[in-house]
N, C-alpha and C positions, 0 to 999 in steps of 0.2 A: 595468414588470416588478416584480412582489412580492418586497422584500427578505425572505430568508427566518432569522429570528431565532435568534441564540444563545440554547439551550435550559438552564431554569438545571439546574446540578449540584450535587449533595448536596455537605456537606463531605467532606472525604477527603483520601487519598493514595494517589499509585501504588504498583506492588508494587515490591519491591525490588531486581533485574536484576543481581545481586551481580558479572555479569561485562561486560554492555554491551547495548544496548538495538539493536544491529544488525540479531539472527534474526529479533526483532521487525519492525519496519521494514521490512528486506527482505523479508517474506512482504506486508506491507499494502499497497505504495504503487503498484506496474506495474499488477496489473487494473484498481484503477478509471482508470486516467489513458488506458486502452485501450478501455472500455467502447463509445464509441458515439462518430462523428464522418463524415467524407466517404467515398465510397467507397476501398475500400481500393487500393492503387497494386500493382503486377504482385507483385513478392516481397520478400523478407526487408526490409531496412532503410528503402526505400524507402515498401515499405508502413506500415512503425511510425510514420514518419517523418508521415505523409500522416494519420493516427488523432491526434498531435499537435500537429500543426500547425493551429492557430489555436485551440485548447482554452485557454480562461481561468479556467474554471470549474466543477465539477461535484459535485453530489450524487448519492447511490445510497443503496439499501437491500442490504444484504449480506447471503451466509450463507456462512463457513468452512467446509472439515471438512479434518480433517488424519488423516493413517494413519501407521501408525510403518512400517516398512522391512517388516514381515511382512503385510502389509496390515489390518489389527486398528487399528480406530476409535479416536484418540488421544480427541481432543475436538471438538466441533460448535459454533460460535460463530454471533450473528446480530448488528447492529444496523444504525449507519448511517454513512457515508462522508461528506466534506467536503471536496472540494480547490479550492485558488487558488494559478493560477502565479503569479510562480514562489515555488516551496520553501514553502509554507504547506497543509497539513493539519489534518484530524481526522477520529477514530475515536471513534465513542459503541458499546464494544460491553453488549450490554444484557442478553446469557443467555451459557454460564454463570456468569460473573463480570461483574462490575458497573466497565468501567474507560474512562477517556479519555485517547487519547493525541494529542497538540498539538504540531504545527511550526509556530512561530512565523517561522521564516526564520532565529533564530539557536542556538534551542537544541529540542532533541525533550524534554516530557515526559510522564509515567506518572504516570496516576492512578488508583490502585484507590479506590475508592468505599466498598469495603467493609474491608476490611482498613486504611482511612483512612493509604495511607502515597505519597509522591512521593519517582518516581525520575527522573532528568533530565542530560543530557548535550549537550554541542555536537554540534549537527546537524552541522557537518562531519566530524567525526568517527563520529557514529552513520551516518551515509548515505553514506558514504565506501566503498566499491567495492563497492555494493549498486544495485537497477534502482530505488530510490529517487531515484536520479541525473540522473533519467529528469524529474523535476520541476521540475530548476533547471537542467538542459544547452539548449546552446542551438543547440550540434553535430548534428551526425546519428549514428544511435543506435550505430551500427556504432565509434565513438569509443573505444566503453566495453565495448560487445560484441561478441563472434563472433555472426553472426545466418548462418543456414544452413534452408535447408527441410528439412521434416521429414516424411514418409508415413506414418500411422499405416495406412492401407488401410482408414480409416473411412466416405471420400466428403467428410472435411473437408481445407482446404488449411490445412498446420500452416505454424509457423513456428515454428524455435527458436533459443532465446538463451542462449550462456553468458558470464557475467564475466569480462571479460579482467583485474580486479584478483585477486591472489593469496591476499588474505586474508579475500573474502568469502565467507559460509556459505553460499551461494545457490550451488549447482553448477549447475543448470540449471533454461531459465523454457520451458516450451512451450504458444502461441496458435494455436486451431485457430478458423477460420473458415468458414462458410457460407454460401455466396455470397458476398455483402456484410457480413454482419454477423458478430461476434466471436461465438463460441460458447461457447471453453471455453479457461481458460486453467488449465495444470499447473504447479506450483514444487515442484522436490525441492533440500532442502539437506543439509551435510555431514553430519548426524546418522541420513541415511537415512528421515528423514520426507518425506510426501509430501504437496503441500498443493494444495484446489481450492476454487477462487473459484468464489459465482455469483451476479450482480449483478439486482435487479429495479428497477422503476418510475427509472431513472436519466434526470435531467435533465441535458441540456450547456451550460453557458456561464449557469447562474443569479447572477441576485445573491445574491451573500451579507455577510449581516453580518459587518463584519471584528473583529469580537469573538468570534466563533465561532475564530480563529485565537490568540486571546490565551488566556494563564494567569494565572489570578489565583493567584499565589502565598503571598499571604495569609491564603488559605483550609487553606493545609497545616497538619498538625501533626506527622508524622513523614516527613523528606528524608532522600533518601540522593542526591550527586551523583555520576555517574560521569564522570571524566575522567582 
């Protein structure tokens, strides 16, 4: 199988996250770990549970779009996705800003590209009562969440997830399925924004270079640490 290469990245640094890098994180990390795996099992936890189970690996091509509470188009994002259990990500996104964001297993950071600045925080902390959780657990998902079906009266079979921690911005995760396969997954957080994943050409269980995982922190020239 073709090892698939860390792609280089411009100098830089992340943006500056002046409160925590959480909102963040909690919007990236559920869809793609959802994307594509065995058929799905009867309902709520069960079936999450059954989409996780034996996932090691995955690439995707993304595209965001977020709407604020009135429904009026926030921002549109595209690039590309990178995960390895447990607890190791990335995000290359590539329009409208230029940023990568890296979990290394011990700390998440932000690298804006353009704005040349790194922001960075203990992943336990950043992923701490967020569906980020969902990466490094090793429980069944219902641990961490209320999981409940959901009827939208579309013809798809939903499933929804709230946070059972108290201080996450993520108030609700909703995955709707087609048949067998994920369709569409929904995330509204405390700010009344509303956000939708949708995932193309995603590979399951690829090799990947475990440099894709690492930060070279050398390359910064403006940090900001949040802890």
């Amino acid at each position: 199988m073709q090892s698939i290469r860390n792609p280089v990245a411009p100098k830089g640094n992340i943006p500056y996250l002046a409160v925590s890098l959480r909102p963040i994180v909690s919007w990236l990390i559920l869809p793609a770990l959802l994307l594509c795996g065995p058929a799905p099992a009867a309902t709520g936890p069960e079936r999450l549970q059954d989409y996780l189970r034996g996932l090691r690996s995955l690439v995707s091509d993304f595209r965001q779009i977020t709407l604020n509470v009135d429904g009026g188009r926030i921002v549109e994002s595209k690039g590309t996705f990178y995960l390895r259990r447990p607890g190791q990500f990335r995000w290359e996104y590539e329009s409208p800003v230029k940023q990568i964001i890296v979990a290394d297993g011990k700390r998440v950071w932000l690298h804006d590209l353009e704005l040349d600045q790194v922001s960075h925080q203990s992943q336990a902390k950043a992923l701490g009562g967020t569906p980020a959780q969902l990466l490094a657990m090793e429980g069944p998902v219902d641990r961490h969440f209320k999981v409940t079906p959901w009827d939208a009266g579309d013809g798809r079979e939903w499933v929804e997830l709230r946070p059972k921690a108290k201080d996450t911005q993520v108030v609700r995760i909703r995955i709707g399925f087609a048949g067998k396969r994920l369709d569409t997954l929904l995330m509204d957080d405390s700010f009344g924004q509303h956000t939708r994943f949708v995932f193309t050409g995603t590979k399951r269980n690829p090799r990947l270079d475990k440099d894709l995982f690492h930060f070279d922190a050398s390359s910064a020239v403006d940090f900001l640490q949040i802890d």
